[in-house]
Biopython code that builds the backbone (N, CA, C, O; Angstrom):
import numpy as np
from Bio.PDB.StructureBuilder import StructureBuilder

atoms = [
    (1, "UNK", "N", (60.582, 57.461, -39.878)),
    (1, "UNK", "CA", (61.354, 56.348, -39.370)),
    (1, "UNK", "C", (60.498, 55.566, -38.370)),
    (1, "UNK", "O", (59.732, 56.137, -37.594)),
    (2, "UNK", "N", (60.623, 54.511, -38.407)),
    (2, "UNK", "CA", (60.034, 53.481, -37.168)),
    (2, "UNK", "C", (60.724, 52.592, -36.597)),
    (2, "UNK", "O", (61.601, 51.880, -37.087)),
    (3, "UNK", "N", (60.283, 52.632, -35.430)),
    (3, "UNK", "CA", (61.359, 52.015, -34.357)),
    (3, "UNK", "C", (60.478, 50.884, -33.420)),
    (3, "UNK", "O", (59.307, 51.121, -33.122)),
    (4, "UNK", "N", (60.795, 50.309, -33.222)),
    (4, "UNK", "CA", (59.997, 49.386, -32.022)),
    (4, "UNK", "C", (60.265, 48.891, -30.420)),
    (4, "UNK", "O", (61.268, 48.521, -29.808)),
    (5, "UNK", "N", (59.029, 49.056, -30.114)),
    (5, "UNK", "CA", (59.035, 49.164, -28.541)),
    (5, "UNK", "C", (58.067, 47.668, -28.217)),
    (5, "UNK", "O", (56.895, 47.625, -28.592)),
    (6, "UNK", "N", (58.598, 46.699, -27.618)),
    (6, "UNK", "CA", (58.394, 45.761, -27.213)),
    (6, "UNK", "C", (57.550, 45.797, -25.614)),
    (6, "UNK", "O", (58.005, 46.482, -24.698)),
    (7, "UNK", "N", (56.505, 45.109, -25.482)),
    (7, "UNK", "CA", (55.449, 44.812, -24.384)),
    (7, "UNK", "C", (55.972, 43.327, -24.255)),
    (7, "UNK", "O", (56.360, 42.783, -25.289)),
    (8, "UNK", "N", (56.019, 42.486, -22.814)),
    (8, "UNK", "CA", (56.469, 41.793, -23.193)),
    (8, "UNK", "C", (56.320, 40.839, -21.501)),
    (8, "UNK", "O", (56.767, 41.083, -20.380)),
    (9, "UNK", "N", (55.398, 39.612, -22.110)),
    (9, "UNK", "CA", (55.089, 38.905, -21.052)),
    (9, "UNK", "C", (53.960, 39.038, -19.942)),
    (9, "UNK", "O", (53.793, 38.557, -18.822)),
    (10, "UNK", "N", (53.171, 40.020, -20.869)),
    (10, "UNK", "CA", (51.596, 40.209, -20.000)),
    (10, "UNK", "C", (50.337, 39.336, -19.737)),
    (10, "UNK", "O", (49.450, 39.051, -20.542)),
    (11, "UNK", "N", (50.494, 38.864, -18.025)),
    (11, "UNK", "CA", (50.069, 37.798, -17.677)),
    (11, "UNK", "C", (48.572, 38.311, -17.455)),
    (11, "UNK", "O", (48.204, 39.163, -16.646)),
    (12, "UNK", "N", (47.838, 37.629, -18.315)),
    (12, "UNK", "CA", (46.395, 37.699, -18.099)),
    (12, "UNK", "C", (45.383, 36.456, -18.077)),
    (12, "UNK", "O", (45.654, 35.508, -18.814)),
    (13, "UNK", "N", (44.328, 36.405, -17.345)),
    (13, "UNK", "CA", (43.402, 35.074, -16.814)),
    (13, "UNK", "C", (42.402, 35.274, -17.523)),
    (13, "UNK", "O", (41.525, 36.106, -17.287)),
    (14, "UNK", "N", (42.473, 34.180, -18.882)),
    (14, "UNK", "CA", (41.123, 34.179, -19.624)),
    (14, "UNK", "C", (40.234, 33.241, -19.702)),
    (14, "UNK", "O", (40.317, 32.465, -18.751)),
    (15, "UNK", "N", (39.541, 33.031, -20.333)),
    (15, "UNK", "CA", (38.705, 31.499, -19.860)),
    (15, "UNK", "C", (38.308, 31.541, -22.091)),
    (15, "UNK", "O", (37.160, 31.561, -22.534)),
    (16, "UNK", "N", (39.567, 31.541, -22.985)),
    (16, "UNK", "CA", (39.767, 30.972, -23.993)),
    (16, "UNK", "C", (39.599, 29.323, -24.484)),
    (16, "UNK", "O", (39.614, 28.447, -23.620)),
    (17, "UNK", "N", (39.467, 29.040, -25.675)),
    (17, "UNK", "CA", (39.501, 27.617, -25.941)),
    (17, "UNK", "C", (38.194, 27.010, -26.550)),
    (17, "UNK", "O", (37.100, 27.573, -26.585)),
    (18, "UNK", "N", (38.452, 25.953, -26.950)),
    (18, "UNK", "CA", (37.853, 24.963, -27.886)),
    (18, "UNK", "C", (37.324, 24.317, -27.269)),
    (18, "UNK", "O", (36.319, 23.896, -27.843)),
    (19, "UNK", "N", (37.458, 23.911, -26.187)),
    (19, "UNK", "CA", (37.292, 22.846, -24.755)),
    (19, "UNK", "C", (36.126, 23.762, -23.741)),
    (19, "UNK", "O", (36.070, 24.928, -23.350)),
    (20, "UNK", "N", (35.424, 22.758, -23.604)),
    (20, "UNK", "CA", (34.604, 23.250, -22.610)),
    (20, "UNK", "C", (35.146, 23.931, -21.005)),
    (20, "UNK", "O", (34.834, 24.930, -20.356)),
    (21, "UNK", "N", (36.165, 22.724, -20.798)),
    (21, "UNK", "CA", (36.660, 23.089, -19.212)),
    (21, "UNK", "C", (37.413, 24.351, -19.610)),
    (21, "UNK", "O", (37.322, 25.265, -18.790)),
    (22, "UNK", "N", (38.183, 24.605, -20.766)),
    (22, "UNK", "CA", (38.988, 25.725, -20.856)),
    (22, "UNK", "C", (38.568, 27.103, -20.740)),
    (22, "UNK", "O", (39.268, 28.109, -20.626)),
    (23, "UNK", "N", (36.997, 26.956, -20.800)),
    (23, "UNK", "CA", (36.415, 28.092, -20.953)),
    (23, "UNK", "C", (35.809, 28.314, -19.409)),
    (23, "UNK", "O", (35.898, 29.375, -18.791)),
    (24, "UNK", "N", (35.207, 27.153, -18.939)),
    (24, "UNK", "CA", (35.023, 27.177, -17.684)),
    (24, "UNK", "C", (36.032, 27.201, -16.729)),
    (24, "UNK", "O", (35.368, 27.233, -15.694)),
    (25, "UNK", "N", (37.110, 27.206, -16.421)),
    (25, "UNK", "CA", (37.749, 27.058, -15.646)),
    (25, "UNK", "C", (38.901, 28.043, -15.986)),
    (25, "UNK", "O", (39.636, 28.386, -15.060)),
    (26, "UNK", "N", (39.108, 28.501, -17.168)),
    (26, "UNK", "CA", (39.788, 29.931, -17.338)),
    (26, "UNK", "C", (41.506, 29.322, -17.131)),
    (26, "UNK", "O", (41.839, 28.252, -16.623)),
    (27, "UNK", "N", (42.252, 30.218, -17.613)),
    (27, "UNK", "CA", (43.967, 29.998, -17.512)),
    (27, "UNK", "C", (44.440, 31.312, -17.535)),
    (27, "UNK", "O", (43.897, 32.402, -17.715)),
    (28, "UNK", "N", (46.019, 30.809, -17.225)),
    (28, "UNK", "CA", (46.834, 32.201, -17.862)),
    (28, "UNK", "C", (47.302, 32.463, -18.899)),
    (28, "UNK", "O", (47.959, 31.522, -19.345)),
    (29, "UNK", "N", (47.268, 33.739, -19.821)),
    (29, "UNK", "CA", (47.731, 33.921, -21.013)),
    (29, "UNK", "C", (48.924, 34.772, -20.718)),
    (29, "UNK", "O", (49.013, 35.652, -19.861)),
    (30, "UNK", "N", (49.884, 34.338, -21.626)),
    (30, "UNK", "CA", (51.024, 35.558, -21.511)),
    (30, "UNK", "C", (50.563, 36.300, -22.874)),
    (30, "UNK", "O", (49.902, 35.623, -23.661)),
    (31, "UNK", "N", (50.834, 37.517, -23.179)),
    (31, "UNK", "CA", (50.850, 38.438, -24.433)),
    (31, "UNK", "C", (51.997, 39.111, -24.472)),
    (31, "UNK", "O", (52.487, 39.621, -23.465)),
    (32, "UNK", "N", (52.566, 39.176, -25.729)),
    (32, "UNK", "CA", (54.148, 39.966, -25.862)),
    (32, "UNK", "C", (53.460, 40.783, -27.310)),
    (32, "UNK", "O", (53.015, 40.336, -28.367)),
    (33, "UNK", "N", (53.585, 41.850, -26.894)),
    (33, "UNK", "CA", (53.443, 43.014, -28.369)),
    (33, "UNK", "C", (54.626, 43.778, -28.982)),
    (33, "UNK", "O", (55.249, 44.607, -28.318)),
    (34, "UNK", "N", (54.850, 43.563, -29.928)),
    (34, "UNK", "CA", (55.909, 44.701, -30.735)),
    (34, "UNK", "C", (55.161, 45.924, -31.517)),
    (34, "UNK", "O", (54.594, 45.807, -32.604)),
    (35, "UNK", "N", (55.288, 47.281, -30.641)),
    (35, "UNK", "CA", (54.721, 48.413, -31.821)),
    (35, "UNK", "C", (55.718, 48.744, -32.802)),
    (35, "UNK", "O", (56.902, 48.576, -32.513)),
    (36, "UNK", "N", (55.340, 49.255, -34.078)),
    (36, "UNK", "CA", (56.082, 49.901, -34.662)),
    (36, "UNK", "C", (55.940, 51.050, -34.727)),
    (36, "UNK", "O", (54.913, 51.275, -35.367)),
    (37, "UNK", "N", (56.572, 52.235, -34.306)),
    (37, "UNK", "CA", (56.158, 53.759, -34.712)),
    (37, "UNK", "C", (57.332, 54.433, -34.535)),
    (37, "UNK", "O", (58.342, 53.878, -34.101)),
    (38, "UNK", "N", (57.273, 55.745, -34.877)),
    (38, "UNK", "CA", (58.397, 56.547, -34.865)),
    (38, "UNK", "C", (58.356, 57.412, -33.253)),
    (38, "UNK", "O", (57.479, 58.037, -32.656)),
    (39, "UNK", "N", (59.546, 57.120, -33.008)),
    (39, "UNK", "CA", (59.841, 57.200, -31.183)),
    (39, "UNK", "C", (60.887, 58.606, -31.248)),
    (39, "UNK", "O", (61.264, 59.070, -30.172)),
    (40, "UNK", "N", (61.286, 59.185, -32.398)),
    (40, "UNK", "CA", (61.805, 60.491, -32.341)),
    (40, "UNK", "C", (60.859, 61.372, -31.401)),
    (40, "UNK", "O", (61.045, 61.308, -30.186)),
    (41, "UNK", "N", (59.926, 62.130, -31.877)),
    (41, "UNK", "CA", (59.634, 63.349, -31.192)),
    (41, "UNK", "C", (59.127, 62.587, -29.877)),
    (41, "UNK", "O", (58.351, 63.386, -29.351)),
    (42, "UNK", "N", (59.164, 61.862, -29.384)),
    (42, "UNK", "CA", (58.968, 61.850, -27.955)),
    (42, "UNK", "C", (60.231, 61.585, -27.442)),
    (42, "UNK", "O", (60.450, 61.961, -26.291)),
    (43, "UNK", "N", (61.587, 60.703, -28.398)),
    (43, "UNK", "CA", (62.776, 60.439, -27.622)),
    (43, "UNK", "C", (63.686, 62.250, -27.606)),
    (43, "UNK", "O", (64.785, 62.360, -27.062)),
    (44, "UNK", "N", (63.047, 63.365, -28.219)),
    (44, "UNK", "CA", (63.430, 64.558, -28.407)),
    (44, "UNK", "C", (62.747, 64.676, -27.214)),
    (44, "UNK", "O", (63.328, 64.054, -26.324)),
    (45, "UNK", "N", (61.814, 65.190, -26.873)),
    (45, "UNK", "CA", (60.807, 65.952, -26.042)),
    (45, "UNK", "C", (61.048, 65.529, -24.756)),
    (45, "UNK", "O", (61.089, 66.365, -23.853)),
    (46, "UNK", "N", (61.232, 64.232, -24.510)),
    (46, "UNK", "CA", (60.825, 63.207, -22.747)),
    (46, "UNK", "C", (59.673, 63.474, -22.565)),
    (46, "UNK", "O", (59.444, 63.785, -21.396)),
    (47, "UNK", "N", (58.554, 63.496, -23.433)),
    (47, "UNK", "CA", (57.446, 63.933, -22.953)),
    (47, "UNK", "C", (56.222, 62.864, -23.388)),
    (47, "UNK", "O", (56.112, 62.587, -24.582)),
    (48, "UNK", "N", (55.420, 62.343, -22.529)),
    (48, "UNK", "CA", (54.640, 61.071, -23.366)),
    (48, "UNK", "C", (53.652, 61.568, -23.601)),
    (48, "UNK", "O", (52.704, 60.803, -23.425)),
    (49, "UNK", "N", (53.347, 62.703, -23.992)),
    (49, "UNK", "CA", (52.487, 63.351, -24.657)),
    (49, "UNK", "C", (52.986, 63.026, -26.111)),
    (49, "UNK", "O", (52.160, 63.108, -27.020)),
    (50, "UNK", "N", (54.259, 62.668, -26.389)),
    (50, "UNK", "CA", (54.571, 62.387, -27.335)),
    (50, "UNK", "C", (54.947, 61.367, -28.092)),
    (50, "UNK", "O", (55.849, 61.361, -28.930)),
    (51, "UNK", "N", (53.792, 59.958, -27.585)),
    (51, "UNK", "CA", (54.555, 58.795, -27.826)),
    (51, "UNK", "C", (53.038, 58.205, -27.118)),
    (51, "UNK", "O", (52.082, 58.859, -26.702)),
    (52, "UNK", "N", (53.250, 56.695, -27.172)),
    (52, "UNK", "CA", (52.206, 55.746, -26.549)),
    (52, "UNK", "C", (52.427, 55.344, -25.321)),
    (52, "UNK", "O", (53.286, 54.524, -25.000)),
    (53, "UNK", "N", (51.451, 56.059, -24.379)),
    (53, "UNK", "CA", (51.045, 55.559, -22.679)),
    (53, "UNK", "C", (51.246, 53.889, -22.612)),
    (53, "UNK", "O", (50.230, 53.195, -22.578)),
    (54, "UNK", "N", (52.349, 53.364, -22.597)),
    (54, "UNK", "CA", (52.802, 52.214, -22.565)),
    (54, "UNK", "C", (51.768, 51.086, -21.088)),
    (54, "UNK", "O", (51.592, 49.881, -21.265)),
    (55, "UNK", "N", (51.343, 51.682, -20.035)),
    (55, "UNK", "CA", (50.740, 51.568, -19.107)),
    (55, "UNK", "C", (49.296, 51.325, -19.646)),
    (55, "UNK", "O", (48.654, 50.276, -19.692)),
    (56, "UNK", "N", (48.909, 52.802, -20.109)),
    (56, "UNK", "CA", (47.360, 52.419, -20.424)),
    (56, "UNK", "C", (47.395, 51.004, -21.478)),
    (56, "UNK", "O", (46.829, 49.931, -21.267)),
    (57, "UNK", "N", (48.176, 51.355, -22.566)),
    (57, "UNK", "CA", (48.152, 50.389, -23.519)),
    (57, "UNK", "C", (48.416, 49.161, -22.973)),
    (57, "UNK", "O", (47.944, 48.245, -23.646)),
    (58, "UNK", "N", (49.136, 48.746, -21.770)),
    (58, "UNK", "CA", (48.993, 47.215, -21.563)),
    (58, "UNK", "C", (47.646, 46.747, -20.963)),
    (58, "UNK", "O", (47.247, 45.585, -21.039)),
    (59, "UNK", "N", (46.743, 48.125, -20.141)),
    (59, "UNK", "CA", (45.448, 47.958, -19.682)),
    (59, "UNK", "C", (44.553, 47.156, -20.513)),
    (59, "UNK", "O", (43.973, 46.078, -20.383)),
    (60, "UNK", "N", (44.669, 48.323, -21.678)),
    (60, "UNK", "CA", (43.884, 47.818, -22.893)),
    (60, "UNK", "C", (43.908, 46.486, -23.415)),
    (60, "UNK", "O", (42.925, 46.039, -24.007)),
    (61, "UNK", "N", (45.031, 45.763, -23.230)),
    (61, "UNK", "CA", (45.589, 44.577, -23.708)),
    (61, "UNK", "C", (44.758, 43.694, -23.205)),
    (61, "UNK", "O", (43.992, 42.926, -23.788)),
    (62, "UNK", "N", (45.074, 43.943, -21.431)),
    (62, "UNK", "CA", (44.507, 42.743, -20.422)),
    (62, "UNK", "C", (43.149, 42.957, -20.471)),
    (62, "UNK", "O", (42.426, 42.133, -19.912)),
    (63, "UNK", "N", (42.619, 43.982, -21.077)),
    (63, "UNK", "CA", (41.278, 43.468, -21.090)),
    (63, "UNK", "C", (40.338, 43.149, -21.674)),
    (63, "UNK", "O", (39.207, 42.970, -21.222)),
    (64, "UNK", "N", (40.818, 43.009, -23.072)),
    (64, "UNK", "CA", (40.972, 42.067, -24.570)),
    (64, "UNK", "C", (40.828, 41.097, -24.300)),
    (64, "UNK", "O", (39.831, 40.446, -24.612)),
    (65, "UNK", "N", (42.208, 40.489, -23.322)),
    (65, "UNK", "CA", (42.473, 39.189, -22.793)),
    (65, "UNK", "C", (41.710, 38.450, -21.713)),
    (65, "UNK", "O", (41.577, 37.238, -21.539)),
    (66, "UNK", "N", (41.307, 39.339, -21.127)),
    (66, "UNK", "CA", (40.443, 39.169, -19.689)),
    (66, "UNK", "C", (39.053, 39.023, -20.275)),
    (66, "UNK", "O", (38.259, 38.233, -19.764)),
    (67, "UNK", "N", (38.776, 39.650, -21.177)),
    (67, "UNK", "CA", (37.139, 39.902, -21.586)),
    (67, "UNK", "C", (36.436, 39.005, -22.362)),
    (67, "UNK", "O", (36.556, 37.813, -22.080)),
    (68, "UNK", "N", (35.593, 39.392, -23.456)),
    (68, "UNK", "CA", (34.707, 38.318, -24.404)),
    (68, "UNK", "C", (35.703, 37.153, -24.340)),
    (68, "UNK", "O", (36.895, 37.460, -24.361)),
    (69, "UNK", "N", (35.292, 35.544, -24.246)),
    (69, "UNK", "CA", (35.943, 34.688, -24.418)),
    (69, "UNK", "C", (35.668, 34.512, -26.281)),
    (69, "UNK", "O", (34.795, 34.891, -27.062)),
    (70, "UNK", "N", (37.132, 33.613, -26.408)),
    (70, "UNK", "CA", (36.997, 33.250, -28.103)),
    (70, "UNK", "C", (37.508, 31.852, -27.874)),
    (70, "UNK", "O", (38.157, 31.627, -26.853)),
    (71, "UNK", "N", (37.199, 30.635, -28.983)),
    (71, "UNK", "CA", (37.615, 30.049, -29.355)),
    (71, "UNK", "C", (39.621, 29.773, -29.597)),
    (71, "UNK", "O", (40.567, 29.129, -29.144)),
    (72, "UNK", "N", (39.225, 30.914, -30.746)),
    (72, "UNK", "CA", (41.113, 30.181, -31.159)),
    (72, "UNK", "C", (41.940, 31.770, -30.711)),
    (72, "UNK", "O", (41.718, 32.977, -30.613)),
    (73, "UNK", "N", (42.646, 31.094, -30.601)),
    (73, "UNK", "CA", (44.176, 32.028, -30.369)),
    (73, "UNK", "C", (44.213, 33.266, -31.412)),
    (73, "UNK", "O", (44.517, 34.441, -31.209)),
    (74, "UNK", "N", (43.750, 32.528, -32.743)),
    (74, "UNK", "CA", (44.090, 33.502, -33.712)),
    (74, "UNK", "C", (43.168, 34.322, -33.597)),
    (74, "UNK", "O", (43.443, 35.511, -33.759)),
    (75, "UNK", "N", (42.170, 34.031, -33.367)),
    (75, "UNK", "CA", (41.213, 35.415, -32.915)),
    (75, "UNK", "C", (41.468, 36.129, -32.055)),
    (75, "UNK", "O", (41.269, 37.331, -32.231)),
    (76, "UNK", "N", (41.920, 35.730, -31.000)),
    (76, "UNK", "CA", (42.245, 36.822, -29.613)),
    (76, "UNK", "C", (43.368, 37.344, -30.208)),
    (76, "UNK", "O", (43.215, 38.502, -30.597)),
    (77, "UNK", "N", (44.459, 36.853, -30.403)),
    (77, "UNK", "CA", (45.383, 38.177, -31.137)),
    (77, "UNK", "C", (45.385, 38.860, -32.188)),
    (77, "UNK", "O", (46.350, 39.463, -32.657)),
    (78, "UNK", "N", (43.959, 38.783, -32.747)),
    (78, "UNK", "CA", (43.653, 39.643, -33.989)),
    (78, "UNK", "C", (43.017, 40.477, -33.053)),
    (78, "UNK", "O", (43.066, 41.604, -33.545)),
    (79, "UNK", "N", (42.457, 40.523, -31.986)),
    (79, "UNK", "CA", (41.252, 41.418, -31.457)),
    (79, "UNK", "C", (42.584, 42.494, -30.231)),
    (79, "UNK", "O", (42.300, 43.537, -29.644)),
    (80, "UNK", "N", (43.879, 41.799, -30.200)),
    (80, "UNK", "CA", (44.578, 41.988, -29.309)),
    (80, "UNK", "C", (45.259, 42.957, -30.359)),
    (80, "UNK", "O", (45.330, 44.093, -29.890)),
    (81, "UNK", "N", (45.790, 42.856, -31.661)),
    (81, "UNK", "CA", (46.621, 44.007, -32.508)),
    (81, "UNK", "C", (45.873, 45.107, -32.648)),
    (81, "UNK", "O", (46.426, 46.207, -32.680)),
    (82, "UNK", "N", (43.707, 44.914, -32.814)),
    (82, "UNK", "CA", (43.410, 45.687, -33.239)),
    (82, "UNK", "C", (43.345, 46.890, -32.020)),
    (82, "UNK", "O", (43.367, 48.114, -32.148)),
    (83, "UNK", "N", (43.263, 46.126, -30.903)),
    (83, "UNK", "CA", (43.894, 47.434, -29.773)),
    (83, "UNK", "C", (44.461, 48.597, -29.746)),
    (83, "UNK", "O", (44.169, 49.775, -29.540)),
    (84, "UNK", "N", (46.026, 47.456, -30.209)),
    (84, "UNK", "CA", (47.373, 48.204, -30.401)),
    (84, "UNK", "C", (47.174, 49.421, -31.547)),
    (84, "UNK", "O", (47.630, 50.565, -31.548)),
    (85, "UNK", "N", (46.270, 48.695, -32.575)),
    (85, "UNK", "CA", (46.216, 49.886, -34.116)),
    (85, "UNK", "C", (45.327, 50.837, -33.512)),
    (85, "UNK", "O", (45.560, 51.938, -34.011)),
    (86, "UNK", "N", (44.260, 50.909, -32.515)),
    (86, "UNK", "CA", (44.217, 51.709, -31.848)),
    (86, "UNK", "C", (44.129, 53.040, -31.640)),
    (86, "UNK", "O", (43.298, 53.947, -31.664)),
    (87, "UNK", "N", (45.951, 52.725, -31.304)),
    (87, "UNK", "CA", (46.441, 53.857, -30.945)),
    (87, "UNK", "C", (46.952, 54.434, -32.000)),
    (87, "UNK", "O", (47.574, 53.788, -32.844)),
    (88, "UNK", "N", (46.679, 56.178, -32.108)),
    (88, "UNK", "CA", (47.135, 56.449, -33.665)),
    (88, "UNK", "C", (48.638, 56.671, -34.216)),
    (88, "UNK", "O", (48.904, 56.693, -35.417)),
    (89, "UNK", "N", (49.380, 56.798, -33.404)),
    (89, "UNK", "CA", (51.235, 56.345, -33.197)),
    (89, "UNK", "C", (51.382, 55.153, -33.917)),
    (89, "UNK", "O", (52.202, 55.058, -34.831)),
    (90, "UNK", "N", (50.530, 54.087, -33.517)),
    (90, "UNK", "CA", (51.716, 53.017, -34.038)),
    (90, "UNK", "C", (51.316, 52.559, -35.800)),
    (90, "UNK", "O", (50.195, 52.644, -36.303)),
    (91, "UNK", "N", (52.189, 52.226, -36.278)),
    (91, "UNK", "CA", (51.550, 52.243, -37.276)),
    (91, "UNK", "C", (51.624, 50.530, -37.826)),
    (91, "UNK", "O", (51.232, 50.132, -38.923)),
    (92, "UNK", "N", (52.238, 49.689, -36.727)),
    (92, "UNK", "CA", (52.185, 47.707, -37.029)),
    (92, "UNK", "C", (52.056, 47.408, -35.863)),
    (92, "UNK", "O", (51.844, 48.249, -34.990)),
    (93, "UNK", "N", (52.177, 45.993, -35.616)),
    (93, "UNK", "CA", (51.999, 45.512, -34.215)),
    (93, "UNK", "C", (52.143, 44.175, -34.377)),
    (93, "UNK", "O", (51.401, 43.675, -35.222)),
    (94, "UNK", "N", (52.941, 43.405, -33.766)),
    (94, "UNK", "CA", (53.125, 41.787, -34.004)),
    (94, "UNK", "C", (53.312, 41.660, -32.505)),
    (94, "UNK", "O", (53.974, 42.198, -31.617)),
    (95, "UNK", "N", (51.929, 40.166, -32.719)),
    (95, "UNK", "CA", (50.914, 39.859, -31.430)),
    (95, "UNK", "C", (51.780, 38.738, -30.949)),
    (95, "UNK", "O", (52.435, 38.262, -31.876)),
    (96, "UNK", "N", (51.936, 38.312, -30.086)),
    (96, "UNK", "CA", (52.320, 36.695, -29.713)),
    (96, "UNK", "C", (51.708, 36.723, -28.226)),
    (96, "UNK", "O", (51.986, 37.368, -27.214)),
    (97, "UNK", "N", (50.520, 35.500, -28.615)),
    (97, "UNK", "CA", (49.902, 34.752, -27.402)),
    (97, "UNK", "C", (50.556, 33.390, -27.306)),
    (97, "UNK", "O", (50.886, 32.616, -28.204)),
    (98, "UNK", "N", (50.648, 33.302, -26.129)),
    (98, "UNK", "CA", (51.986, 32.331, -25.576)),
    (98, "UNK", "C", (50.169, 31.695, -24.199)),
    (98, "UNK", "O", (49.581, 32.412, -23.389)),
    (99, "UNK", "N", (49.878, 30.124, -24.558)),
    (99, "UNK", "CA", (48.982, 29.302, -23.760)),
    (99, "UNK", "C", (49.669, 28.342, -22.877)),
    (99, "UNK", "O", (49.494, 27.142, -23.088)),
    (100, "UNK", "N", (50.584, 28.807, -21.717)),
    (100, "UNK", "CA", (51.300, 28.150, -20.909)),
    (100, "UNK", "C", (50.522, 26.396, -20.793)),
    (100, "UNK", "O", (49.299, 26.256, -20.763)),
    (101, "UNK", "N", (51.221, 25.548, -20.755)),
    (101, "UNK", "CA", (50.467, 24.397, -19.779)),
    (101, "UNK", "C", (49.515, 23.452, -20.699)),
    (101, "UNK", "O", (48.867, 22.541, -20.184)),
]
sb = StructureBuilder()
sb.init_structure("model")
sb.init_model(0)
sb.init_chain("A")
sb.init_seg("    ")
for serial, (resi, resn, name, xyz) in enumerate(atoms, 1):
    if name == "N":
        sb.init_residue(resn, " ", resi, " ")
    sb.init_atom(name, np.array(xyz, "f"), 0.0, 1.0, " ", f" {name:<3s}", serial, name[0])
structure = sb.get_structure()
């Protein structure tokens, strides 16, 4: 069974874009992730030994986001799911980068 656990609104400062100043002068990105995985044996256990370190995994996120600059959007949230796949729990992940402004 799979269930999903939503990340949601992770504010990170990248210096993304097509634009010169965008890259130089950097912005904020929001990131919202949906995992898909099966959340039984950890919603049995209470134990996050049994499930995805929701914490580390947003680390990982921001620093996807924070790190190598890219061009387009669609690249950073391809480089942003392959994070999420990652982890060996989840088994989908639907990315949404949100470029305030």
């Amino acid at each position: 069974m799979s269930d999903r656990v939503t990340l949601r609104g992770l504010r990170v400062r990248g210096h993304h874009g097509v634009l010169p100043e965008e890259r130089a002068q950097g912005q904020d990105f929001l990131v919202d992730v949906v995992l898909c995985l099966d959340t039984g044996p950890a919603a049995d256990s209470d134990d996050i030994a049994d499930t995805v370190d929701y914490g580390t995994l947003a680390a990982r996120v921001a620093a996807v986001v924070g790190g190598e600059p890219v061009h387009l959007l669609e690249t950073l949230a391809q480089r942003v799911a392959d994070a999420c796949l990652g982890e060996p729990l989840v088994d989908s992940v639907e990315v949404t980068v949100h470029k305030p402004g």
